[in-house]
N, C-alpha and C positions, 0 to 999 in steps of 0.2 A: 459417524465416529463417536465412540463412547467414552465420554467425560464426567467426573463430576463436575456438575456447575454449582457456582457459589450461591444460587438461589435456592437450589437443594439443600445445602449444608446448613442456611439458616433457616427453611423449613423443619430441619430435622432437630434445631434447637441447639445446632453445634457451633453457634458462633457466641452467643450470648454470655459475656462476661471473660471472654477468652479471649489471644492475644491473637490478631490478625493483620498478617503482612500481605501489602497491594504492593506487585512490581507494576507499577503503570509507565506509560510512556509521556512524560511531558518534558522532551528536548523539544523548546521551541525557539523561534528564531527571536532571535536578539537585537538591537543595533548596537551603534559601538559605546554606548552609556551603560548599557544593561539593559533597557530597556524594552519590554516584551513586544513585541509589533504584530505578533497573530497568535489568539488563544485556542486553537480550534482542539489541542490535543488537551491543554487545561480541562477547557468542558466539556470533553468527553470524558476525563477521569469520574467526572464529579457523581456520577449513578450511584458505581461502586463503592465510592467510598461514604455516600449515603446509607445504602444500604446497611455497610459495615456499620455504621454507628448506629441506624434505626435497629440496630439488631441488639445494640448492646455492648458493642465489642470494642477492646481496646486496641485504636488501630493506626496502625503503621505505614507508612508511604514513602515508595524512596522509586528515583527512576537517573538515568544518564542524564545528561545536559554539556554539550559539546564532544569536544575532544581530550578529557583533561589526562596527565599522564599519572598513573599509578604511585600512591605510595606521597603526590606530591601535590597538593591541594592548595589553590589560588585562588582569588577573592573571585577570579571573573568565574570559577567553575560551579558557584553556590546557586541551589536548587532557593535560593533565599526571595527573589524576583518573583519566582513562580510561586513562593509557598505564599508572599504577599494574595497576588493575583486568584487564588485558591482561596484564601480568606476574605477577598471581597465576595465572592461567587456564593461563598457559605454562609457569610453572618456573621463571624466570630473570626479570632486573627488562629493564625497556627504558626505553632512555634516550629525551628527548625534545629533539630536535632544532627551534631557532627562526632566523630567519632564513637558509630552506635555499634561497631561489629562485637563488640564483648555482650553488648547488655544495652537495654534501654526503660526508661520507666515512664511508661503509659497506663493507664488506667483505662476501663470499662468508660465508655461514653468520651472518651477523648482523642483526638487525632494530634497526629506529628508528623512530620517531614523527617526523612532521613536523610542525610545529604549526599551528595551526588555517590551513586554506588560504583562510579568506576573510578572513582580515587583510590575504593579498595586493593588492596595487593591481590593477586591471583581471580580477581574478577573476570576478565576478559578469557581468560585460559580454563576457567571452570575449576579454580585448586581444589581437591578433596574437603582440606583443611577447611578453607572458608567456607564452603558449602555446607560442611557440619555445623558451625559457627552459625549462618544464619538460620537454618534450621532450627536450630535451639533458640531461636530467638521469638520463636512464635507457635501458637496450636494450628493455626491454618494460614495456610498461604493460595492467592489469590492472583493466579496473573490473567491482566489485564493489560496487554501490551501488548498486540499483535505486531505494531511496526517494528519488535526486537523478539519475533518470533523462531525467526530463522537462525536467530544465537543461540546457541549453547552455551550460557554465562552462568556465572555463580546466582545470580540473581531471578538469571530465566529458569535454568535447567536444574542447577546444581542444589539449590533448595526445594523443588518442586521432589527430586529422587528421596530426600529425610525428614521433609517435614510431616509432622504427623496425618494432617488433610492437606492434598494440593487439589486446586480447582480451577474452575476457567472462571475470571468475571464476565460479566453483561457483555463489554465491549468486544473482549475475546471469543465468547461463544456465538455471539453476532455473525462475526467475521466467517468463522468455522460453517456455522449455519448457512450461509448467502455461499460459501463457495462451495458446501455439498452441493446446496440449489443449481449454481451455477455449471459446476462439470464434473458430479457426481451422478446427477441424475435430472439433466437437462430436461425440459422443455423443445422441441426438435420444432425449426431448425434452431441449431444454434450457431450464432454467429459470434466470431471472434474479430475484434478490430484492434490490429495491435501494429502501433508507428514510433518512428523514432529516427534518431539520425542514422544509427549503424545495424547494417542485421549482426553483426560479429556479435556485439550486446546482445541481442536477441534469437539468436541463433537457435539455441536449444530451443526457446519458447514456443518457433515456428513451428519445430520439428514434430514438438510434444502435441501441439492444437492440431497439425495436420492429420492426427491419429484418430480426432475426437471430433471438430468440426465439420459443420455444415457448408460456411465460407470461412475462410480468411482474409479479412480485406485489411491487406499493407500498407501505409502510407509513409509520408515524410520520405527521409534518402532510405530505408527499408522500401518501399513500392519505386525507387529510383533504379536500386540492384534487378528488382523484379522484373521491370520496364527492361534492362540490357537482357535478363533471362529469356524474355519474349521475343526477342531480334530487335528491339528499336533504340531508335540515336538518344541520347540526355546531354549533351552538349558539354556544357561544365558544371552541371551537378552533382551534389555530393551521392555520391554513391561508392561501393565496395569491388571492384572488377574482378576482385581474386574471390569474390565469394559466389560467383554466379552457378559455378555445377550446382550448390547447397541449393541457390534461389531454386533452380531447375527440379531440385527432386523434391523441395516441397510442393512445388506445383502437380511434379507426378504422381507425389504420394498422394493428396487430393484428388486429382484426375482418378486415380485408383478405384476410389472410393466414391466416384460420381459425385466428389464435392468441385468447388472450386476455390482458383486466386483470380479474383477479380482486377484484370490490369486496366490500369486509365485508358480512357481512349482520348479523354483530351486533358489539357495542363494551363498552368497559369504561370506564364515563365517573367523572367526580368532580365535584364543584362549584368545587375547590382544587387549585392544584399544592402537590401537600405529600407527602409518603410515608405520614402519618400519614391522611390525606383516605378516605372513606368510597367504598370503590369497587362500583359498582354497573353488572353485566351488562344490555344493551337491546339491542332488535332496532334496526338501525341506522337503521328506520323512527321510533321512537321518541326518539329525541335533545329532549333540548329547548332552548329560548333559553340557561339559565342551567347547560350542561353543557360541561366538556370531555372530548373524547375523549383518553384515556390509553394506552389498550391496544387490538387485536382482541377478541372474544369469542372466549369457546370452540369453539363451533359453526363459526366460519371458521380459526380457528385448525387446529381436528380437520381440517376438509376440505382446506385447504392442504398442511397434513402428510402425508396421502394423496399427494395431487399431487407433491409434493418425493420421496416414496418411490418413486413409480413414474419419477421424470425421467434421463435418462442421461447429466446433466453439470449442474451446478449452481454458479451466480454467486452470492455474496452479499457486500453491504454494505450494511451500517446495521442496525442492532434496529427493532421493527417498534412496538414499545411501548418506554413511560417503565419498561424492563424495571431501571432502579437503584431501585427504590420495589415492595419485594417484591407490592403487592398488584396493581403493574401488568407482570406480568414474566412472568402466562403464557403470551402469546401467542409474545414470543422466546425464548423457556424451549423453547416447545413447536417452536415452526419450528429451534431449535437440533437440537434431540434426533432431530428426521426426517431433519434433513441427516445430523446424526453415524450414524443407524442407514440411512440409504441407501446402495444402490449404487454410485451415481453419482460419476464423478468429479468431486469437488467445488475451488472455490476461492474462496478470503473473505479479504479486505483493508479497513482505514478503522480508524482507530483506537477506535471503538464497538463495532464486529462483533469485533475482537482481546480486548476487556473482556469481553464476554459470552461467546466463545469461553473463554476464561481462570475466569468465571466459572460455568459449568459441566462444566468437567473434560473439553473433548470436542477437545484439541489433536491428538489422534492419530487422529482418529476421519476430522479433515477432512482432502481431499486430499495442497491444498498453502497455506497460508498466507502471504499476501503481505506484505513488508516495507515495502511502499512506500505511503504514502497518497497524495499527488496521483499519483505517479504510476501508482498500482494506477486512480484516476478516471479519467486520459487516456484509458489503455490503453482501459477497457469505453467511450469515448465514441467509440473508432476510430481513436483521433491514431498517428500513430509517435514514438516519443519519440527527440528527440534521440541520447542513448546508442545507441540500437539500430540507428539511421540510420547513423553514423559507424563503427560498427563494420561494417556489412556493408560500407557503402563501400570499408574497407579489405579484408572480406573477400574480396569482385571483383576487387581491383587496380585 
């Protein structure tokens, strides 16, 4: 995909003493004081907006932060927490800037916070109006936001179509990069590991990978629907009954194609959702009325793992089991540890797959880690995300 990157643009001497806008993504999680509780999308901004300044450039930063409604701005919606947390990261404090959609005054070598950009009017709906607006607010603009890539916002899209340079930063061309790698021009085989409570959520996604994959290995109540797809009992697990033809013809579509869906052969069931609950190993023959399935077994577990080790590029989202309830946690414990000791070049995004990844110490292990939750789901369902549309558009002229 052909972009300009923001590393070009300062190679080219086009940032230097010019006014640069970063849409970055730092909506993070809060408690009910204000207080920041995980900074991971913070320091991820932070490359970009080094760069900006090592360039010379008077620069600009504004991203969402909750849910606030338009037009009506509350103490608790202030980018204010974050812009602290940002100045501890950088050395110097950074001031926060509100009411900038007319005008703002930054200077070469200085940074600001802009404050939450969905308080703006017509942000969410992409108004023409404000799009010009922010445009004019800057010589280059900068997104670096892939987790709001799949928006078409004033902020994503709508300044990217008039700003005189739009570009992709570090974090965004990363993201771009890892997913050409990934299902652009795979590495063969390629495996897809994608779990979750519902296939209905996930529907498309199956449909999309069954076209393109090596395996698809289902898990959570997604490999539950699959399990009835194949003829066998699930007792009271959650699972989908009205979606089983769909389960059926991604299996077929695969079979097609000499790939496969890899069903359990054995399960970790309980009688209770509880962590405390009594977990007991069955051949996935053996299920009964009054069982739920929790986890894979061993046995499909070990065999998968093989599978994942010999693959030469590897997708994943979702844990595969109720892997927060240590006694149901081997099966993504173990599908963890194959991907971290594989070859393959790997990538995993969804804010589930990011917890387990986190909980077994295996961050450096995995390729490339994606920031983005819906839209890390687009991307593997085929769509082109807005972001990345706009910007090539500018990149053709």
């Amino acid at each position: 995909m052909k972009v300009v990157r923001f590393a070009d643009v300062i190679a080219n001497g086009d940032a230097k003493g010019k006014r640069v806008f970063i849409r970055a993504d730092l909506n993070v999680p809060q408690d009910k004081d204000g207080n920041i509780t995980e900074d991971t999308r913070i320091r991820a901004s932070v490359p970009c907006i080094k760069m900006a300044l090592d360039a010379g450039a008077a620069v600009m930063v504004t991203s969402h932060l909750g849910r606030p409604t338009e037009g009506e701005f509350k103490a608790e919606d202030s980018l204010a927490p974050v812009a602290k947390r940002l100045g501890e990261l950088l050395g110097f404090e950074v001031p926060v800037v509100a009411n900038w959609v007319d005008g703002v005054d930054v200077k070469p070598g200085q940074l600001v916070i802009l404050e939450n950009c969905r308080v703006n009017k017509g942000e969410k709906k992409n108004a023409s109006e404000l799009a010009h607006k922010l445009a004019a607010l800057c010589d280059v603009f900068v997104h670096d936001a892939f987790g709001t890539a799949h928006r078409a916002e004033g902020t994503t899209y709508g300044i990217a179509q008039f700003a005189p340079i739009a570009c992709a930063g570090p974090l965004l061309a990363a993201e771009m990069d890892a997913i050409h790698t990934a299902l652009a021009n795979p590495k063969r085989p390629l495996v897809a590991i994608v779990a979750g409570s519902k296939v209905s959520t996930k529907l498309s996604i199956l449909q999309a990978l069954a076209k393109n994959v090596d395996q698809l290995i289902v898990g959570g109540g997604i490999a539950n629907t699959f399990m009835l797809a194949a003829g066998l009992k699930i007792g009271n697990s959650l699972a989908e009954p009205t979606l089983i033809d769909e389960a059926t013809a991604v299996i077929a579509a695969m079979k097609a194609r000499g790939a496969e869906v890899p069903i359990p052969t054995d399960v970790v069931c309980a009688k209770t959702f509880a962590a405390d609950a009594v977990a007991t190993v069955k051949a996935a023959t053996d299920v009964a009325d009054d069982d739920l399935i929790l986890d894979i077994g061993p046995v499909t577990a070990a065999k998968l793992a093989e599978q994942i080790k010999a693959a030469g590029t590897i997708v994943w989202n979702g844990p595969v089991g109720v892997f927060e309830f240590p006694a149901f946690e081997n099966g993504t414990k173990t599908i963890a540890m194959a991907i971290a000791e594989s070859d393959a070049f790997s990538i995993a995004g969804g804010g589930d797959t990011l917890a387990a990844i986190a909980q077994y110490g295996i961050e450096k292990d995995i390729g490339y880690i994606s920031t983005g939750g819906g839209a890390f789901l687009e991307v593997l369902e085929g769509k082109t995300l807005p972001a990345f549309e706009i910007l090539q558009k500018r990149a053709e002229g």
